[in-house]
N, CA, C and O atoms as a Maestro MAE file, in Angstrom:
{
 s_m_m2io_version
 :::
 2.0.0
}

f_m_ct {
 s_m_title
 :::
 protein
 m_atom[296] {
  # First column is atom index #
  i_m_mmod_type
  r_m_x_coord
  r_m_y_coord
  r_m_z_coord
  i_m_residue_number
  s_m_chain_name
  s_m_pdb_residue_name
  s_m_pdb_atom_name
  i_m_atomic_number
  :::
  1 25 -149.688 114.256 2.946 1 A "UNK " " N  " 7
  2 3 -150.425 115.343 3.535 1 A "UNK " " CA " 6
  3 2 -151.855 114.879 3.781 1 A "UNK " " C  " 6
  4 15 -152.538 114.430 2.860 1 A "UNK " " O  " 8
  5 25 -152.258 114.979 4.902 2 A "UNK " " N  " 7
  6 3 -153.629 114.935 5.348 2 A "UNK " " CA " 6
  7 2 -154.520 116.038 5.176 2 A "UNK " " C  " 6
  8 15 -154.140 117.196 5.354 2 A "UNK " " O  " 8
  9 25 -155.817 115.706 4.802 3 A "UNK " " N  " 7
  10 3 -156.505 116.869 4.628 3 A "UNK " " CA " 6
  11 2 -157.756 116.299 4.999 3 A "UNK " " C  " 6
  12 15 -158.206 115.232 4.581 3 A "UNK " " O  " 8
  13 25 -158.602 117.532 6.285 4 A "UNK " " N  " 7
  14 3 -159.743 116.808 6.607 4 A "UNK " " CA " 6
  15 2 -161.226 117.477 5.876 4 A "UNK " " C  " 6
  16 15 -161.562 118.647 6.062 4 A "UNK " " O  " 8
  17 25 -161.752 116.826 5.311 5 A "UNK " " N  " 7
  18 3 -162.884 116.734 4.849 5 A "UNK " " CA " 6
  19 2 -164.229 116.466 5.378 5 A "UNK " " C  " 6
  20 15 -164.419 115.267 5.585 5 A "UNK " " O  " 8
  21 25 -165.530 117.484 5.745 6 A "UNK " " N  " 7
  22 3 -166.370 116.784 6.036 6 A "UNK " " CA " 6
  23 2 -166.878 116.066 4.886 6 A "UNK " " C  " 6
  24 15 -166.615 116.306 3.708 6 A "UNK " " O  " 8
  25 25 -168.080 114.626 5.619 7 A "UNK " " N  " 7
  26 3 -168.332 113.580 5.021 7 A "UNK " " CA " 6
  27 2 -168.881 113.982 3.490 7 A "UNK " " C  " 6
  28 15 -168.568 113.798 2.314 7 A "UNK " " O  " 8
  29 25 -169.889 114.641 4.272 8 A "UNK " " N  " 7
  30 3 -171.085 115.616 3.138 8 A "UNK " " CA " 6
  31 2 -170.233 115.860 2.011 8 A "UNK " " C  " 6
  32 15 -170.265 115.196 0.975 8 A "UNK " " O  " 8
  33 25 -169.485 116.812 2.233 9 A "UNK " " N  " 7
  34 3 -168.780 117.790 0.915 9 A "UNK " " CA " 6
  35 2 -167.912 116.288 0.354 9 A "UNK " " C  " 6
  36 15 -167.942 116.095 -0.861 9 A "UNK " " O  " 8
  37 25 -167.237 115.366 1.140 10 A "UNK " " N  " 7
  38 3 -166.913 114.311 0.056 10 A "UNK " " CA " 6
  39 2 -167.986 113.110 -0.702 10 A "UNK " " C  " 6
  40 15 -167.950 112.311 -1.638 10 A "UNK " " O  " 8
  41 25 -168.726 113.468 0.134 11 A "UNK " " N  " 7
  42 3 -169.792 112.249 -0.795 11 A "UNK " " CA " 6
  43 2 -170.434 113.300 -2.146 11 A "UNK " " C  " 6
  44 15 -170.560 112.939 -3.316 11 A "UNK " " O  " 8
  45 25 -170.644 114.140 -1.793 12 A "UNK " " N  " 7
  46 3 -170.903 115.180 -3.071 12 A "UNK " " CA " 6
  47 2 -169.819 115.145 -4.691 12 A "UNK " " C  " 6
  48 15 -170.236 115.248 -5.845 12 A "UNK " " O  " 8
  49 25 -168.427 114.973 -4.242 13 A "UNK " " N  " 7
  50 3 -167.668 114.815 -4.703 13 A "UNK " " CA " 6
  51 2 -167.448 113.428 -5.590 13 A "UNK " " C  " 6
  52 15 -167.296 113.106 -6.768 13 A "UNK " " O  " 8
  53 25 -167.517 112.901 -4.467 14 A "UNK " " N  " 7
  54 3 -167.758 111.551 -5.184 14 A "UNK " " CA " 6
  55 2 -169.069 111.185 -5.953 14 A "UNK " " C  " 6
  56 15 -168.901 110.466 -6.938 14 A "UNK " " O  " 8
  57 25 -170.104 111.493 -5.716 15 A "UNK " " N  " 7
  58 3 -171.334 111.460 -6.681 15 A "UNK " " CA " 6
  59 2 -171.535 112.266 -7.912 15 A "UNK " " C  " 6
  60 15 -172.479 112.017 -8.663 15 A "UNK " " O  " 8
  61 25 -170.574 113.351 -8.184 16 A "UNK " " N  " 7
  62 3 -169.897 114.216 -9.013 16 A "UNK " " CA " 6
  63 2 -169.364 113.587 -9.731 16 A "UNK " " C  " 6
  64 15 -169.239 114.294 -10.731 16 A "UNK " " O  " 8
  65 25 -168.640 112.036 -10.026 17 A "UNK " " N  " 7
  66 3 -167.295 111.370 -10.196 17 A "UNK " " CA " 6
  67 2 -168.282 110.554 -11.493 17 A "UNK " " C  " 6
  68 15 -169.363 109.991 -11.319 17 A "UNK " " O  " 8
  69 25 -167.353 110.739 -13.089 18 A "UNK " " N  " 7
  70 3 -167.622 109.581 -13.855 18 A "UNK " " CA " 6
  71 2 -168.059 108.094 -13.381 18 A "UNK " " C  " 6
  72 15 -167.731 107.593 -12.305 18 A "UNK " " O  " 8
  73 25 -168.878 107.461 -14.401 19 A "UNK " " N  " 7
  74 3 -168.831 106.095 -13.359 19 A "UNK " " CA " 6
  75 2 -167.363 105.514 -13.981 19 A "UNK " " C  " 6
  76 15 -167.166 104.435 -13.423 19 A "UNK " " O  " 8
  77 25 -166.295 105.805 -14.891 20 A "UNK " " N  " 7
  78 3 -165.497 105.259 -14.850 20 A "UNK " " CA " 6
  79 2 -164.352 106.205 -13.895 20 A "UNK " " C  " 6
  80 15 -163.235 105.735 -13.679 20 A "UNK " " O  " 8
  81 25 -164.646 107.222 -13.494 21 A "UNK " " N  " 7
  82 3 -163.959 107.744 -12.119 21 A "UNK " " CA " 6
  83 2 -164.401 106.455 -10.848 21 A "UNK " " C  " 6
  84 15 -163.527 105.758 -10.333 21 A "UNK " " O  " 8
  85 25 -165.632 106.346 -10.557 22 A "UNK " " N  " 7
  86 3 -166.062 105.804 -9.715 22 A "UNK " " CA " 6
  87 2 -164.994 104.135 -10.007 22 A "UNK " " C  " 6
  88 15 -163.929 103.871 -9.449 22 A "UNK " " O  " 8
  89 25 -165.473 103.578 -10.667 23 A "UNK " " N  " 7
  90 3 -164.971 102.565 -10.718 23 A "UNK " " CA " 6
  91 2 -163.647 102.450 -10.318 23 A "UNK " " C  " 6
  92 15 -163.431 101.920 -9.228 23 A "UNK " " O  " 8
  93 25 -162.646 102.878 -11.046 24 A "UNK " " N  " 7
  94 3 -161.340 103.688 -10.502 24 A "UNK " " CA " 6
  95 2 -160.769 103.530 -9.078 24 A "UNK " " C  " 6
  96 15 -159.773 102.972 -8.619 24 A "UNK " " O  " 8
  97 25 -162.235 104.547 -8.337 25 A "UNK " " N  " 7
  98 3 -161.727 104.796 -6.756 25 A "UNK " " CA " 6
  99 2 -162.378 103.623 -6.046 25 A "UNK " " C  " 6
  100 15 -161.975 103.492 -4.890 25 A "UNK " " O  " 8
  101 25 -163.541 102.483 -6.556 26 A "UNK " " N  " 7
  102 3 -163.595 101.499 -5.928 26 A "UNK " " CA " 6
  103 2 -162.536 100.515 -5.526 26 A "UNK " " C  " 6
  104 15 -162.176 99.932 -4.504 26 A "UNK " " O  " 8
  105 25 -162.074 100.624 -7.272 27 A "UNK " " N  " 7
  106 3 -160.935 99.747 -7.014 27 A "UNK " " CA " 6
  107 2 -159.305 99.819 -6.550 27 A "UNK " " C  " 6
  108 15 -158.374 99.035 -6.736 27 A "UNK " " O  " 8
  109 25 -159.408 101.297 -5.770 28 A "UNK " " N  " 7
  110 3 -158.485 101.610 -5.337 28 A "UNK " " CA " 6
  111 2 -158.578 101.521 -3.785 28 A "UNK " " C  " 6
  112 15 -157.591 101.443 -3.054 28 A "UNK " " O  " 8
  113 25 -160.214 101.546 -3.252 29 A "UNK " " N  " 7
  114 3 -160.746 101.289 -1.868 29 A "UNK " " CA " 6
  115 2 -160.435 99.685 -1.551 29 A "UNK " " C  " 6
  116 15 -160.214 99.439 -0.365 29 A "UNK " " O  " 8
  117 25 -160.400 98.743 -2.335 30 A "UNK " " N  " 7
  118 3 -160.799 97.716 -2.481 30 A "UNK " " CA " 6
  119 2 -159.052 97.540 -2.209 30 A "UNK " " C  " 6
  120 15 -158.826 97.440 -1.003 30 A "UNK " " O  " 8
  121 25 -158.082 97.495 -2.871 31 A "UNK " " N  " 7
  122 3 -156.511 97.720 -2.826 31 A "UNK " " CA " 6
  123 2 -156.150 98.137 -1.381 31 A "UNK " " C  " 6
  124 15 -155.385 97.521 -0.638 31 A "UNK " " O  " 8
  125 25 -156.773 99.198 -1.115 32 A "UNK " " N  " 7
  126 3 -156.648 99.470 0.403 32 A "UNK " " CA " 6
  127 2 -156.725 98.569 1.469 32 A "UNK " " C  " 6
  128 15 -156.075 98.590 2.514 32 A "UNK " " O  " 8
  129 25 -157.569 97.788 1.111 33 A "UNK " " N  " 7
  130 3 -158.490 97.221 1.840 33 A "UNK " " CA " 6
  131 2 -157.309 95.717 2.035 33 A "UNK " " C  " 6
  132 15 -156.997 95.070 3.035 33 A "UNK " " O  " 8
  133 25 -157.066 95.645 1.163 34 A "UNK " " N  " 7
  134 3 -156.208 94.082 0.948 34 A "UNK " " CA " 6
  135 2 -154.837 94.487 1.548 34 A "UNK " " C  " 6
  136 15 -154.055 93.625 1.949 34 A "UNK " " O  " 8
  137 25 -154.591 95.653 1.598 35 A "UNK " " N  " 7
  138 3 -152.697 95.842 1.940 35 A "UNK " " CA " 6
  139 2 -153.308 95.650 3.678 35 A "UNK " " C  " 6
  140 15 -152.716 95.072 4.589 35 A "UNK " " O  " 8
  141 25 -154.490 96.252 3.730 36 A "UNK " " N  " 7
  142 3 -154.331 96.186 5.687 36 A "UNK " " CA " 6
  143 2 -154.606 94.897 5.793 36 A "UNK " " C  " 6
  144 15 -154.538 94.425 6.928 36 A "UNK " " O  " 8
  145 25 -154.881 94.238 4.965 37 A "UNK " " N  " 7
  146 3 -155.089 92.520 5.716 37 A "UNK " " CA " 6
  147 2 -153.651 92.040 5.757 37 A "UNK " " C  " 6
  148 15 -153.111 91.166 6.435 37 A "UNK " " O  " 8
  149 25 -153.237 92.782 4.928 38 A "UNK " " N  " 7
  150 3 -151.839 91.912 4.953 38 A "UNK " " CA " 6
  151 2 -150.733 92.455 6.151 38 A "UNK " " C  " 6
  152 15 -149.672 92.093 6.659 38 A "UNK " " O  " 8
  153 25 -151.516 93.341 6.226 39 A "UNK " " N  " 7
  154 3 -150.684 94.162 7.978 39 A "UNK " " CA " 6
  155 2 -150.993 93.043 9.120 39 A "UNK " " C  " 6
  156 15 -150.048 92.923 9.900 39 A "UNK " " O  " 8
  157 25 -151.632 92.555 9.277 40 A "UNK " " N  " 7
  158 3 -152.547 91.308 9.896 40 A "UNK " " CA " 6
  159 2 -152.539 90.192 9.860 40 A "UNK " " C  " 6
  160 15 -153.561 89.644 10.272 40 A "UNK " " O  " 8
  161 25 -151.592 89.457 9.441 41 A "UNK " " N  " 7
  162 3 -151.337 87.814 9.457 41 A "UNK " " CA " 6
  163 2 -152.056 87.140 11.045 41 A "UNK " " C  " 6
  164 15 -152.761 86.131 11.045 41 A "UNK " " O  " 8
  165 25 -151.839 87.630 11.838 42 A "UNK " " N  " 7
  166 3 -152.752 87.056 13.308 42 A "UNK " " CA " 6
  167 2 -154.167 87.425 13.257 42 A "UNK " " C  " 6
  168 15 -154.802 86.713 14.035 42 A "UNK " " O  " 8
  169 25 -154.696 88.033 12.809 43 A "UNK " " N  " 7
  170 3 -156.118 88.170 12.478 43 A "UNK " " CA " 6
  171 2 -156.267 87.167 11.108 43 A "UNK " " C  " 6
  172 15 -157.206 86.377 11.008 43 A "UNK " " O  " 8
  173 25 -155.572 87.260 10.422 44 A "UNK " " N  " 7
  174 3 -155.933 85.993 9.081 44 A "UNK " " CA " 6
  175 2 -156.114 84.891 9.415 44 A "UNK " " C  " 6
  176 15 -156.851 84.134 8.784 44 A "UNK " " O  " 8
  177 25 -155.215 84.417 10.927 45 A "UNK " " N  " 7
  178 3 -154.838 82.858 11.567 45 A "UNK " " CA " 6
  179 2 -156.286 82.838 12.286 45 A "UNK " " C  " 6
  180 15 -157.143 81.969 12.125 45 A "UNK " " O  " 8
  181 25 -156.373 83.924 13.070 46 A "UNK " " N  " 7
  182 3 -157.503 83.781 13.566 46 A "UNK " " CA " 6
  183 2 -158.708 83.465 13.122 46 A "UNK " " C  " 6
  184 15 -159.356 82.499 13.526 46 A "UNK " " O  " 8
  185 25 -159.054 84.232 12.302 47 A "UNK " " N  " 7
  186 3 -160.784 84.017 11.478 47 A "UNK " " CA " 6
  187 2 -160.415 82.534 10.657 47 A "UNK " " C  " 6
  188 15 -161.242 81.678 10.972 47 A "UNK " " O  " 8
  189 25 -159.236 81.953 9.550 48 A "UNK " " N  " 7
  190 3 -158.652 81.094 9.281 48 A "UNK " " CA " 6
  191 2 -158.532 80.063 9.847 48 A "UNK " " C  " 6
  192 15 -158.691 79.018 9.217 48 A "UNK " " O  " 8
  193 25 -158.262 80.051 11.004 49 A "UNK " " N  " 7
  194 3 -157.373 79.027 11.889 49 A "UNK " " CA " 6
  195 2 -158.955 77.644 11.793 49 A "UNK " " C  " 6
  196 15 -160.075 77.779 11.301 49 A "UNK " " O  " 8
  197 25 -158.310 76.446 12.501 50 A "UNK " " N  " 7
  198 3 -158.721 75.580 12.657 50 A "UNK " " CA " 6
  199 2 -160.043 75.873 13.973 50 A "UNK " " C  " 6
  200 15 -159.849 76.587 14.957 50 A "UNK " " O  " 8
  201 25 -161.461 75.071 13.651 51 A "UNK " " N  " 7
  202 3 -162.365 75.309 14.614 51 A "UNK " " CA " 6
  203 2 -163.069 73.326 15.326 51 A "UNK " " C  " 6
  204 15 -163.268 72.221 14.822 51 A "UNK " " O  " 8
  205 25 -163.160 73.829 16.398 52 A "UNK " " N  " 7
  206 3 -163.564 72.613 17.225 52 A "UNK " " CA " 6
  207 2 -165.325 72.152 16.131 52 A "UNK " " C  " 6
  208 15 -166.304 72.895 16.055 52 A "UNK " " O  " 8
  209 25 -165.189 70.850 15.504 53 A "UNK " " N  " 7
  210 3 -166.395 69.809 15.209 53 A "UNK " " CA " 6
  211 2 -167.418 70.054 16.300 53 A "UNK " " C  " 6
  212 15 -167.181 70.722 17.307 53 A "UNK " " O  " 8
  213 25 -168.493 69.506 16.046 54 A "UNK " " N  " 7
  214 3 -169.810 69.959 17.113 54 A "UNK " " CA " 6
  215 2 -169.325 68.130 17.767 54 A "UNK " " C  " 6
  216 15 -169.328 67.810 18.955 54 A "UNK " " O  " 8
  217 25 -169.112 67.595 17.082 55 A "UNK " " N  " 7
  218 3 -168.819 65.954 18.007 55 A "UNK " " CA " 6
  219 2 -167.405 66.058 18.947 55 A "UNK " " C  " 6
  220 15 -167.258 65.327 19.927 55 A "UNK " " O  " 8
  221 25 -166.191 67.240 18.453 56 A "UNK " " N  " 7
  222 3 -165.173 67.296 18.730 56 A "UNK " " CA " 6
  223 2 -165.540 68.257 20.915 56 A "UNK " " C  " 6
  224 15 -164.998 67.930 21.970 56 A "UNK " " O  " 8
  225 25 -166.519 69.276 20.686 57 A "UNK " " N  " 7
  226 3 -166.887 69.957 21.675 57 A "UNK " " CA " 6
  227 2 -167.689 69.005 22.563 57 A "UNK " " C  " 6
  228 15 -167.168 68.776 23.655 57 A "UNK " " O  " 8
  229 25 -169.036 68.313 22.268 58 A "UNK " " N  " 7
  230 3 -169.020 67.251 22.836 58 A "UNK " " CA " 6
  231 2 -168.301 66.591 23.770 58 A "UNK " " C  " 6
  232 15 -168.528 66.501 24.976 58 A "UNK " " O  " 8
  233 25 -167.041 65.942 22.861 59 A "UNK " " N  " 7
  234 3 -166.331 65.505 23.786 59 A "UNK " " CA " 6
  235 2 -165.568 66.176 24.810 59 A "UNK " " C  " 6
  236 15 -165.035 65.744 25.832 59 A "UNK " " O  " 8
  237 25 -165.614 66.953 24.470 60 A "UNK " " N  " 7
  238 3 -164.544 68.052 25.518 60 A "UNK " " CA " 6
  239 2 -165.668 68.013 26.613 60 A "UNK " " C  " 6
  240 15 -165.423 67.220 27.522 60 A "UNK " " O  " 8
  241 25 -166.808 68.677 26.713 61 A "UNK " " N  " 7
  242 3 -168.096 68.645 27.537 61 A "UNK " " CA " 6
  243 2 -167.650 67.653 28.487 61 A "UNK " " C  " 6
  244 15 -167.230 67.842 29.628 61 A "UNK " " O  " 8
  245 25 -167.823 66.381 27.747 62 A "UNK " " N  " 7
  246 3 -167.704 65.302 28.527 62 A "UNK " " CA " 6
  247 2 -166.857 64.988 29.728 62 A "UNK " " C  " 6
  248 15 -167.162 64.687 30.882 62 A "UNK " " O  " 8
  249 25 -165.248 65.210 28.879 63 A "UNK " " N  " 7
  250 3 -164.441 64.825 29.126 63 A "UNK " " CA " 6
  251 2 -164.178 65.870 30.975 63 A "UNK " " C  " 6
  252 15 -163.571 65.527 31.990 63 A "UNK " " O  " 8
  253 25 -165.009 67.222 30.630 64 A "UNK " " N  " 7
  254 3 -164.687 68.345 31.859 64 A "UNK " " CA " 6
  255 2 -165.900 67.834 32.794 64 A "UNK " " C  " 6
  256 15 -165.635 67.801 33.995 64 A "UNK " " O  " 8
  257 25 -167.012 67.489 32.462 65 A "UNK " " N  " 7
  258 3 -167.885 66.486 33.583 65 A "UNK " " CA " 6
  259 2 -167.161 65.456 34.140 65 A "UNK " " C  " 6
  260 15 -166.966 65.458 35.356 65 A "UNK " " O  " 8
  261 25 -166.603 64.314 33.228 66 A "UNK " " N  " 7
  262 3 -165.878 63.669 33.932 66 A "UNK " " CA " 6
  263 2 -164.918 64.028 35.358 66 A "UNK " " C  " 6
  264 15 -164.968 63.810 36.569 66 A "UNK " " O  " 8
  265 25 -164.159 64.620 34.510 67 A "UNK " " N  " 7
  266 3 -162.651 65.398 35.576 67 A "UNK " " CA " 6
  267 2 -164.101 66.240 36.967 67 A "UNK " " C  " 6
  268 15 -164.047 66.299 38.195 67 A "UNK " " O  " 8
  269 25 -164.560 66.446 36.552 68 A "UNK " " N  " 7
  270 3 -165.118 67.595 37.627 68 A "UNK " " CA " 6
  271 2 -165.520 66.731 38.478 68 A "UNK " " C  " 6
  272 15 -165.312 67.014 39.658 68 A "UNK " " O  " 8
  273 25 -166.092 65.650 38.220 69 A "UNK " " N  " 7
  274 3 -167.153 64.225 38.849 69 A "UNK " " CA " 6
  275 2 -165.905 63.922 40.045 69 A "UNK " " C  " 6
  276 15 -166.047 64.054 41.260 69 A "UNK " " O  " 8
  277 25 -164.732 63.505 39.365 70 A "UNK " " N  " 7
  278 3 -164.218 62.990 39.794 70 A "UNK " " CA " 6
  279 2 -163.500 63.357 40.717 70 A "UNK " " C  " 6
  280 15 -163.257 62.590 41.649 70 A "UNK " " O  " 8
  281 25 -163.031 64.532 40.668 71 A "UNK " " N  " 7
  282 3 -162.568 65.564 41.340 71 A "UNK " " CA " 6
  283 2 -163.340 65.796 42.522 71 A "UNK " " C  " 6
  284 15 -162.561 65.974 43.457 71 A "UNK " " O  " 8
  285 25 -164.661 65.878 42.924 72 A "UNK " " N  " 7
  286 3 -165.427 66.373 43.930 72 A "UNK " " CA " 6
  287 2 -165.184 64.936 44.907 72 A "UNK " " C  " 6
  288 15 -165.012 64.980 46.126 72 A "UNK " " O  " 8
  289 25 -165.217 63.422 43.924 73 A "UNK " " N  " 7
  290 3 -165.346 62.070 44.628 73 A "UNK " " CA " 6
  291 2 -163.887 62.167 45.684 73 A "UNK " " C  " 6
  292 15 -163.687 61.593 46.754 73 A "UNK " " O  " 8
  293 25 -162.999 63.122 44.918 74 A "UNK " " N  " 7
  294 3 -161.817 62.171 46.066 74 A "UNK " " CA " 6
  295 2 -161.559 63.223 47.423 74 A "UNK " " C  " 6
  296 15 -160.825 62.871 48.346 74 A "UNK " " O  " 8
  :::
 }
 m_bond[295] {
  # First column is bond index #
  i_m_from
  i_m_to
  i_m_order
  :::
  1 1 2 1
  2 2 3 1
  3 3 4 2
  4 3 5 1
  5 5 6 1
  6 6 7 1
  7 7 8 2
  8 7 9 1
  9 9 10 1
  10 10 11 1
  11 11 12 2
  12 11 13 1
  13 13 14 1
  14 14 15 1
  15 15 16 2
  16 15 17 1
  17 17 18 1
  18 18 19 1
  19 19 20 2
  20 19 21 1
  21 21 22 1
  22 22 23 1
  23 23 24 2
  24 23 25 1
  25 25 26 1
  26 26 27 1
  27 27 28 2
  28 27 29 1
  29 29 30 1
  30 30 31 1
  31 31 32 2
  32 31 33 1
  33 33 34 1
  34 34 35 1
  35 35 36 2
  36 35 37 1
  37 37 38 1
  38 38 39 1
  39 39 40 2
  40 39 41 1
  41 41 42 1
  42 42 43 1
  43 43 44 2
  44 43 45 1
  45 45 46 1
  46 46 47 1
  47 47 48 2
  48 47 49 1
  49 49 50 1
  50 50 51 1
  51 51 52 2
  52 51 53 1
  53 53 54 1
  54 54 55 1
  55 55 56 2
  56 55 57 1
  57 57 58 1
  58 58 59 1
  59 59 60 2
  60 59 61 1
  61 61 62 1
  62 62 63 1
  63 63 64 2
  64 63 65 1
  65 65 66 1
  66 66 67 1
  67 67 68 2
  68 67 69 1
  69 69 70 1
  70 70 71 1
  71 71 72 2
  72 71 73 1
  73 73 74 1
  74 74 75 1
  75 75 76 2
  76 75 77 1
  77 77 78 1
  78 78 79 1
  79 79 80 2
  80 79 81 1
  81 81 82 1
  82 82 83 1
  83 83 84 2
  84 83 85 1
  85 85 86 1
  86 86 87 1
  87 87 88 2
  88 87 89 1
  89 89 90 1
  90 90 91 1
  91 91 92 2
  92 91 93 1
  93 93 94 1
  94 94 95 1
  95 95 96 2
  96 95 97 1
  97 97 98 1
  98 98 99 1
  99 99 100 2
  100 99 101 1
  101 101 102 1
  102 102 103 1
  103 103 104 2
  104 103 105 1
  105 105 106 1
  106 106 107 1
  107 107 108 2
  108 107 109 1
  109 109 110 1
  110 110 111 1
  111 111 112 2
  112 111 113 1
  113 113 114 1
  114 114 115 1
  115 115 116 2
  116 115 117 1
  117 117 118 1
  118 118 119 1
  119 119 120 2
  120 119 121 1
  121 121 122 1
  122 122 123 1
  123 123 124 2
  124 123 125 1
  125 125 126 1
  126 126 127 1
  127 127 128 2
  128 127 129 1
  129 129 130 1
  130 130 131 1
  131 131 132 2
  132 131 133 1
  133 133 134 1
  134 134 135 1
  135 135 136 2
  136 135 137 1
  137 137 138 1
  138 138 139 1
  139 139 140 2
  140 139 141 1
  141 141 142 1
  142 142 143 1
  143 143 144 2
  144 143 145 1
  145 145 146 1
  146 146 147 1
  147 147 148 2
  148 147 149 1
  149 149 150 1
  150 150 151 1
  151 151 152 2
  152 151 153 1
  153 153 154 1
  154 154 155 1
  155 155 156 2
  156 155 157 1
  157 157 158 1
  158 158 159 1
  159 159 160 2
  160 159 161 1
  161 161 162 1
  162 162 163 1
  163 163 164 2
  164 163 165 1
  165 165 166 1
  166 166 167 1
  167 167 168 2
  168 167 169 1
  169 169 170 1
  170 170 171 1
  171 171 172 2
  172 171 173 1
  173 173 174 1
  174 174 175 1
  175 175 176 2
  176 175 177 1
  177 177 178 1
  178 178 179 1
  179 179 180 2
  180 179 181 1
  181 181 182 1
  182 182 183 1
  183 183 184 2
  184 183 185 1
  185 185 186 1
  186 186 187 1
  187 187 188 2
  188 187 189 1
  189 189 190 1
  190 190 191 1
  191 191 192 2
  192 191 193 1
  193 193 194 1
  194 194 195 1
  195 195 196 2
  196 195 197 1
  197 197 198 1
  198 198 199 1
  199 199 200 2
  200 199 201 1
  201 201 202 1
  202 202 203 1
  203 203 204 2
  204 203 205 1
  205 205 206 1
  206 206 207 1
  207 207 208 2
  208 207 209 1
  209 209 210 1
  210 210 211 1
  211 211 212 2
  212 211 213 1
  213 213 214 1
  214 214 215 1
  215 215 216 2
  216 215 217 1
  217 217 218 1
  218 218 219 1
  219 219 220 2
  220 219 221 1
  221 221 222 1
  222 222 223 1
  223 223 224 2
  224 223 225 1
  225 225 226 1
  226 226 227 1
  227 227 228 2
  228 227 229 1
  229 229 230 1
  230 230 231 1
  231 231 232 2
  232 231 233 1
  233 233 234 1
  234 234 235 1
  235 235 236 2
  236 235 237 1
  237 237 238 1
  238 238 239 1
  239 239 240 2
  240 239 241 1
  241 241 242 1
  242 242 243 1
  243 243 244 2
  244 243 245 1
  245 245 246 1
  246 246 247 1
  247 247 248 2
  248 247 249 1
  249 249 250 1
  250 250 251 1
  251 251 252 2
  252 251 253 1
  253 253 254 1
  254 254 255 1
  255 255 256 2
  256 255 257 1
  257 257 258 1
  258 258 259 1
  259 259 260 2
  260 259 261 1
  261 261 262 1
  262 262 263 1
  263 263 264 2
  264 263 265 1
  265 265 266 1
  266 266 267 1
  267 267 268 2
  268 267 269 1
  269 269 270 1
  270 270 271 1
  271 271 272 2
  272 271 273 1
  273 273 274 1
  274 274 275 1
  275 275 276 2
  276 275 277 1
  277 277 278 1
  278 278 279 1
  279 279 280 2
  280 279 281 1
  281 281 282 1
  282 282 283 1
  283 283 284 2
  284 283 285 1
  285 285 286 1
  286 286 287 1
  287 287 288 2
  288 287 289 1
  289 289 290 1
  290 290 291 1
  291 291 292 2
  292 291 293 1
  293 293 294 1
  294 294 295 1
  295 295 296 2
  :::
 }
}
């Protein structure tokens, strides 16, 4: 069941909250937080994944001057 709450009346609520309530619902935000990453394996690959060296881009630079050079010559 959904129930909508304005922000106000829940932050009140929550500042109302033991700090071992609090603690509690951090670490239940925090749980939340980890099941949606795991909804997400292509966003994990992504931020994760392998990234181009600053010598590796370079060469690429190069390599598309080249082709382009050469390309205009014939």
């Amino acid at each position: 069941m959904k129930v909508k709450i304005p922000f106000q009346q829940l932050l009140r609520a929550v500042k109302g909250l033991t700090p071992i309530e609090k603690s509690r619902l951090r670490e239940e935000l925090i749980d939340d937080k980890t099941e949606e990453d795991d909804k997400s394996p292509f966003l994990d690959m992504l931020i994760n994944g392998p990234v181009f060296s600053k010598e590796e881009i370079k060469t690429i630079e190069s390599n598309r001057k080249s082709i382009a050079a050469w390309r205009t010559k014939s």
